[in-house]
N, C-alpha and C positions, 0 to 999 in steps of 0.2 A: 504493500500500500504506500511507504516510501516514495516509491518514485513517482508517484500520481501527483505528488502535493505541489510539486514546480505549476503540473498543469491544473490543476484546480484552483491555486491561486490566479493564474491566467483567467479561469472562469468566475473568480467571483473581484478580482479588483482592475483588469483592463479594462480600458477604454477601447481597445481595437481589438477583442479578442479574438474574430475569426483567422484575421493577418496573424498575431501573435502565436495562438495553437497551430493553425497550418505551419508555421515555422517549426513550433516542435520538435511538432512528429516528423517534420522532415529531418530537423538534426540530428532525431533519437533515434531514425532508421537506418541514417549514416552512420552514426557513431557506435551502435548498440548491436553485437550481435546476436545479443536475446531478443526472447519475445515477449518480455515483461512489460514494456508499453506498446507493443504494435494496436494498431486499430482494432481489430480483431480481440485483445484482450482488453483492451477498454469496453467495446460493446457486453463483454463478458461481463464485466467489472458494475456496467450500469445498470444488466439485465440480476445481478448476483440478488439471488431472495436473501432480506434478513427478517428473523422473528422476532419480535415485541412484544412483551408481555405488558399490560394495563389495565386499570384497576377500576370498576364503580365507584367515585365516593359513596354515592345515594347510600351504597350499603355497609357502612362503616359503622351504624349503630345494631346491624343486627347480630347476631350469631356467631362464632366463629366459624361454624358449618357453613352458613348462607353467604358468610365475608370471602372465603376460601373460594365457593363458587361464582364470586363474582372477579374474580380472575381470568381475565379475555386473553388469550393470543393471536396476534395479526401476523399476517405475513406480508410485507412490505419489499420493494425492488430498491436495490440502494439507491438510485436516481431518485426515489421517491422521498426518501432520508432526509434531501439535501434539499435549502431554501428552496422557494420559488424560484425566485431570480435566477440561481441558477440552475435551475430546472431547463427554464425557458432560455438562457445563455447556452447552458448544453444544446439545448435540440435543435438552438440556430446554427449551432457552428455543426451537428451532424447535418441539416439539411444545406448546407454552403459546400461543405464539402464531403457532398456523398457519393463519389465518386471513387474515396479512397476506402470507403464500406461496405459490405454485404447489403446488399438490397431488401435481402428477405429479413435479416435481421434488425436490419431500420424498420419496416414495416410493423414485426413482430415488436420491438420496444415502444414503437410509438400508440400502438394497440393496447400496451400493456396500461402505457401510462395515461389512457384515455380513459380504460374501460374499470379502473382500480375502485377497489367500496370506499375509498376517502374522495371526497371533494375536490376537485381539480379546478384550480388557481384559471383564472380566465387567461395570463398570457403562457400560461403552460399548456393551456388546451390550443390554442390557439397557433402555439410552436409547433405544437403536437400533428394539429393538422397540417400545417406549412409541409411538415416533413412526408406525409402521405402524400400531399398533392405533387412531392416534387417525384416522391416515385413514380407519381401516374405519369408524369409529363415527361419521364425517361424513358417510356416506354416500358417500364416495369406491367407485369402481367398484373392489374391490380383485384381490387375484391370488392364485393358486393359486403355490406353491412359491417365492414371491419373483421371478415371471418378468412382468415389466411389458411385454415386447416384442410379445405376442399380444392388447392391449387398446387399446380403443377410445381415442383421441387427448381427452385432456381438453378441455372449453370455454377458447380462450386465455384465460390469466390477468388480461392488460390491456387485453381487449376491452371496448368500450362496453355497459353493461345495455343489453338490447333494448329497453329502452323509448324510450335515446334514440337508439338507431339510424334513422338518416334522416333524422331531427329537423332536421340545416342545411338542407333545403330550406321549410321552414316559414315562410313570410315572416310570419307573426301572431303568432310566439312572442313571448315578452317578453325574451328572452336566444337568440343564432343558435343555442346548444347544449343550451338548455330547451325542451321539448316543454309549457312553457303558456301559455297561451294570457291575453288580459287580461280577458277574462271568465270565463275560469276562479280567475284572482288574486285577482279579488273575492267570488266562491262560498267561497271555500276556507276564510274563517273559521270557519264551521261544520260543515267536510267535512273528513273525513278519506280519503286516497285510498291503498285498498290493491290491488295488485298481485295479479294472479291469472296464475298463469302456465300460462294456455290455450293450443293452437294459434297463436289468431292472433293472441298475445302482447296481447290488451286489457286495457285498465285498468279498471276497475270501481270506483266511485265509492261508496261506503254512507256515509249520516249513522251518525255513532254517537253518543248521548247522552253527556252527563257525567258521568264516575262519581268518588265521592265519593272525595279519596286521604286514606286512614288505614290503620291496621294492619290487612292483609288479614283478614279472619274470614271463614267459607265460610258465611254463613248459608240453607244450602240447608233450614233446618225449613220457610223461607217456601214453598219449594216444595209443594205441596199430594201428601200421603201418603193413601192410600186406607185405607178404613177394616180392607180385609184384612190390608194390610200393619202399619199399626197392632197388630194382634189378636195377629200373628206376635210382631213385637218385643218387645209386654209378655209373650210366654209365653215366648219366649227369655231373654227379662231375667230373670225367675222362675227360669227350670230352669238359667242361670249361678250363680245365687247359692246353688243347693239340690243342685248339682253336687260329687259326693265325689270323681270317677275319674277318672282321665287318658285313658279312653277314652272317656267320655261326655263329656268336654272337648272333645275333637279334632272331635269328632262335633255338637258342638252350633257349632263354627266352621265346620264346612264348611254346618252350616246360615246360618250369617250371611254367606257368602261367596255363597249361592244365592240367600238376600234380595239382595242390594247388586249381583249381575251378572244380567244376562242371558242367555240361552241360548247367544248367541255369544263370549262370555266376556268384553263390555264393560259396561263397570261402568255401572250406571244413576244417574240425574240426581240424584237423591235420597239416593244413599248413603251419604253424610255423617250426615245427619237421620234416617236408620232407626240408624244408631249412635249417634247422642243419645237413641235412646226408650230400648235397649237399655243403656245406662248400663255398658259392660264393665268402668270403672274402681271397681265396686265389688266385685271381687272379691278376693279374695287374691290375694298375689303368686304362690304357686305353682302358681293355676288362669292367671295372665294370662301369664305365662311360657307355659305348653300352647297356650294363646287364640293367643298372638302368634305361636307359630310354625306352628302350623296357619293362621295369616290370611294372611300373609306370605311360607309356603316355605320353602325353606331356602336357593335362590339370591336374589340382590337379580333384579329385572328394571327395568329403563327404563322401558319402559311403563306399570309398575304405581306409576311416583313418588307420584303423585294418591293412590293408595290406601293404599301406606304410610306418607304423609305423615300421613293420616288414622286408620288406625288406632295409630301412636307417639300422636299427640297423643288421643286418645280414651282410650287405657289405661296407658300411663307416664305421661305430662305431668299429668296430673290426680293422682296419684302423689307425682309429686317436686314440684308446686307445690305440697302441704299437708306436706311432709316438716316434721318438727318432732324426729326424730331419725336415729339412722345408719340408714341407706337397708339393707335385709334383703340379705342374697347373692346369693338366686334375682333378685331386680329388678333388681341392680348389672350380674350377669352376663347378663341375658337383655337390658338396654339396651345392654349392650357390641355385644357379637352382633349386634342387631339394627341398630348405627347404622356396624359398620365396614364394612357389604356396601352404605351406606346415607349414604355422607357428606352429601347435598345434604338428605336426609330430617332428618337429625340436627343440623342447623342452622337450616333452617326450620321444624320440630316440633317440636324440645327446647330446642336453644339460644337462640335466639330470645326464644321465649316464656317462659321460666327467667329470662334474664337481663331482660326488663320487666316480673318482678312486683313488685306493686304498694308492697309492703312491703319491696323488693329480696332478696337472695338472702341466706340465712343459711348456716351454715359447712357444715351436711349436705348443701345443694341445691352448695356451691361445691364440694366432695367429690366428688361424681356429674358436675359438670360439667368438671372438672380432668379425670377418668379419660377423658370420652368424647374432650376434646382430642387429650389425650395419647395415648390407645389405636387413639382412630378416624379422623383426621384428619391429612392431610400437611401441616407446615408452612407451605406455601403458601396454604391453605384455612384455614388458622388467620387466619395474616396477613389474608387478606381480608377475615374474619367481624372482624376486629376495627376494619380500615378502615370495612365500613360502617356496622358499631354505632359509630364515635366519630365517625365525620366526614360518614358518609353520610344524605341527607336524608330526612324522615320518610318518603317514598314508597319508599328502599331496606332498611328496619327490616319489611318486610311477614312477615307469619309466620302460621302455621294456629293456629287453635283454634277448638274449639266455642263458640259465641255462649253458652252457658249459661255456659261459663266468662271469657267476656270481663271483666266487673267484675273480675276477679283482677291484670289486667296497667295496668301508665303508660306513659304516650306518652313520656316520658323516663325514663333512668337513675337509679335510686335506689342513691347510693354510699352503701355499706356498708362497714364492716371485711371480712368476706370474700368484697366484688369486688375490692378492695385486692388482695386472696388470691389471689384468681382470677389477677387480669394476672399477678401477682407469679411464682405456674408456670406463666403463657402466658411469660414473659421467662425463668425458668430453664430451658426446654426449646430457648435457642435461638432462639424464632421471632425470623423480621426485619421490625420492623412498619413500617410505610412514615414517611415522614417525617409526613404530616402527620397519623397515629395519636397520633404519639409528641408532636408539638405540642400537640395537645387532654390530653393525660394532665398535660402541664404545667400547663397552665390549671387543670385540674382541681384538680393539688394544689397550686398557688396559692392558686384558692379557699378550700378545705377545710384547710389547713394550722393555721388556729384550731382550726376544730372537731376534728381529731384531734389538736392538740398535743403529748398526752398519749397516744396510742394505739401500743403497739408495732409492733401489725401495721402502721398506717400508715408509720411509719419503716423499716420491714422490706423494704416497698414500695419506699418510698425509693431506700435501698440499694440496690436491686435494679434501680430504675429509671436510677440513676447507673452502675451498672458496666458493667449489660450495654447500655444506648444509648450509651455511653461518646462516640462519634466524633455522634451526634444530638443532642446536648446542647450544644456548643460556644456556639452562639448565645443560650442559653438561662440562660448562666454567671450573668448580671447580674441575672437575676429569682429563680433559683433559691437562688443564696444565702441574703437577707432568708427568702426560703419557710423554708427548711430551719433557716435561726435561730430560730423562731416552734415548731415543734419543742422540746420536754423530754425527751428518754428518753437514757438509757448510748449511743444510738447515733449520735446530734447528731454528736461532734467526728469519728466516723466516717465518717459522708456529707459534713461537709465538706470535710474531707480528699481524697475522694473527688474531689470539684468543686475544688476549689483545684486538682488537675492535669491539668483540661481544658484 
């Protein structure tokens, strides 16, 4: 039980616990050649029955017979031992990272701790379920009523991939437990080998070209558009912009929905490029508002990512990248809407491509991007968007936009007074940015600590950056100082103050 207590303090005093246990157990898998903390024995661990014995008061004046009998024993899961908090701490970081766990055994704990005779704490139910739905959404074989016992036995969890099943008899391999071969070793520089998982479990071998890595742009116009469909888009284009009605709105989307899909309801090759002929973002805001929700639906769906990613970036983003005053109501609200049924769209379509334009972001674009943070996205997905816009490499900055708008965005960050802004309510709301977020922001205002000298909102930032990283900053004491003396505004002897008590 020892060795648990590094991680259960993880669970009941971090601020970033999912980052912080994923780390772990990855150190612990490197470092540890038991299996004393593997995954696997923690599921044990959380699933371990312990018994309780407790007592009636009620019955303390009767009998010593009837006292005796009023001695109960429970049986209790140790996950169930243990506070609330982190009850519901635990089962967010198994459903974050359930990948590295038995599937049937997440299912089986989370059943436990649903279906148990004590009262279940609302965000521990609530965990509880999170964690089933994410099995559903894995394609886990799921269950009707919470009853796991009438289903089919999962694939063992720490079975060998069938590829390299049988492989030790292989006397050609280049390793007893690799299935290659040394004329395959030499192939492979210009092969890439993907996995088809047929029948008779074959590998299938495809060259694939090299594709250029920069900011994704879908430039499907290259794809060749027939001259009918052409014809279509510029009278659709026409009759959006000469469109009075909200019913001749809705009506002229279902006709761009009937361009871009096919008859079996999948979206054809080109549907990107028949919404560039179409040009939707020059409409008003209160016809693109109709547009979007007629394009869109009113439920998010998985399937249709690709196309909402597409249509956000075709009719808002072109929008708020020319915004040059406060963003109208109908646009504010119909992007909310749009991006909180839509988190993974709203990061790849809006945020993304917002925060590398070219000219960086001004106060009304950092306006519109604060709301959708804050409105539409859970902390955790904050955190990460900002991991891999600071640290992560040009191929994890990938984002949608039309090729006609491409000239608008940099391959890097253009700091601005209100990106300043920006982080400054990504830190007031809380989020916990990983360490080494909060490293680059240092450097940054290292850097830049001349050039804003004088700028309040940079020292605003500041402050901001010193309170709430408070316990990130330690290491940081010796550079930060000089920075923040370089600094002129009322709020100088404040942040350093601040830093003096790290």
């Amino acid at each position: 039980m020892e060795a648990w207590v590094p991680l259960f303090d993880i669970f009941l005093n971090s601020p970033s616990l999912e980052f912080e246990a994923s780390i772990w157990f990855s150190s612990n898998s490197l470092n540890n050649s038991t299996t004393t903390t593997s995954t696997n024995s923690f599921l044990k661990l959380l699933s371990k029955p312990i018994d309780t014995i407790t007592t009636n008061p009620s019955s303390s004046s009767s009998s010593s017979s009837s006292s005796s009998s009023s001695i109960q024993s429970k049986r209790f899961l140790y996950i169930q031992t243990l506070p609330d908090a982190v009850q519901s701490r635990i089962l967010s970081f198994l459903t974050t990272e359930s990948k590295r766990f038995c599937k049937r055994e997440l299912c089986l704990l989370a059943e436990s701790v649903l279906n148990g005779s004590e009262k279940v704490d609302f965000w521990v139910k609530k965990s509880a379920h999170n964690l089933l739905d994410k099995m559903s959404d894995s394609g886990f074989s799921l269950f009707s009523s919470l009853n796991l016992n009438g289903f089919e036995e999962e694939e063992e969890f720490f079975a060998l991939p069938s590829c390299l099943q049988g492989s030790s008899n292989s006397k050609s391999s280049v390793l007893p437990w690799l299935p290659l071969t040394f004329d395959e070793l030499r192939e492979s520089a210009s092969v890439r080998c993907i996995a088809d998982e047929s029948p008779d479990e074959a590998m299938e071998v495809e060259e694939l070209s090299e594709v250029e890595e920069k900011d994704e742009v879908l430039n499907q116009v290259d794809v060749s558009i027939d001259s009918e469909v052409r014809t279509k888009a510029g009278s659709l284009k026409m009759k959006l912009l000469e469109c009075e009605s909200a019913k001749g709105t809705a009506n002229l989307a279902n006709e761009i929905r009937e361009l871009c899909f096919e008859g079996d309801g999948k979206e054809v090759r080109n549907s990107f490029a028949v919404l560039g002929l179409i040009e939707p973002w020059e409409v008003d805001d209160e016809t693109a508002s109709i547009l979007i929700t007629n394009l869109l639906g009113v439920n998010a769906n998985e399937s249709e990512f690709s196309w909402a990613s597409k249509v956000l970036c075709s009719i808002i983003l072109p929008k708020l990248l020319v915004l040059d005053g406060s963003a109208s109501r109908v646009l504010v609200i119909t992007t909310i809407e749009s991006c909180k049924q839509r988190q993974k769209t709203a990061v790849d379509a809006l945020l993304f491509p917002l925060i590398l334009r070219k000219e960086g972001i001004n106060t009304h674009i950092c306006d519109v991007m604060s709301r959708i943070i804050k409105e539409c996205l859970h902390p955790a997905h904050v955190s990460a968007f900002c991991q891999r816009l600071l640290c992560g490499e040009e191929q994890s900055r990938k984002f949608i936009c039309l090729p006609c708008h491409q000239h608008l965005f940099s391959d890097k960050l253009v700091w601005t007074e209100p990106l300043f802004t920006l982080f400054q309510n990504i830190l007031n709301q809380n989020i916990s940015l990983t360490q080494d977020s909060i490293d680059h922001l240092v450097s940054v205002v290292r850097e830049l600590a001349g050039k804003y000298s004088k700028s309040l909102k940079f020292s605003t930032f500041l402050l901001c950056l010193v309170t709430k990283c408070h316990p990130s900053l330690k290491h940081h004491k010796l550079i930060l100082t000089p920075t923040v003396e370089m600094t002129n505004t009322f709020m100088t002897k404040s942040i350093l103050a601040k830093l003096n008590s790290l």
